[in-house]
C-alpha positions, 0 to 999 in steps of 0.5 A: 500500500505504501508503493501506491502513495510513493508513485500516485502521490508525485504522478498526480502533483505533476499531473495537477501542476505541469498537464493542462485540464483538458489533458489530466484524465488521459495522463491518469489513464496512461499511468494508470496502464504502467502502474497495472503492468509494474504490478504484473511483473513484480507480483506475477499469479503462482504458478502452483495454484495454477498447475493445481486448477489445471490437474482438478479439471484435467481428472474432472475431464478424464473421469467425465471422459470416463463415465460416458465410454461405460454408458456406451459400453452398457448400451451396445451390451 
């Protein structure tokens, strides 16, 4: 919480001092962008929660998978 004082707080004096009004909201806009992506990269998704979601819905799958080949089993028995 304290990163976003340290980069918002100058961003908006400037802002506020140096960007005519008609332009202030895209400088916000635009910043808004850079800030988003630094906080992507220094703070990237986990990989293993990932991982983990992906092999609960790969078993979901296979045993969905599964299910509907011994339904067609018992009926062409």
């Amino acid at each position: 919480q304290k990163a976003q004082w340290v980069f918002w707080i100058p961003v908006q004096l400037l802002n506020f001092r140096f960007v005519p009004v008609r332009h202030q909201l895209n400088v916000v806009l635009a910043t808004s962008v850079v800030w988003t992506a630094l906080l992507s990269a220094w703070y990237p998704p986990e990989d293993d929660e990932q991982e983990g979601e992906k092999k609960e819905l790969k078993g979901e799958i296979v045993a969905s998978v599964e299910m509907e080949e011994e339904e067609k089993g018992r009926r062409t028995d």
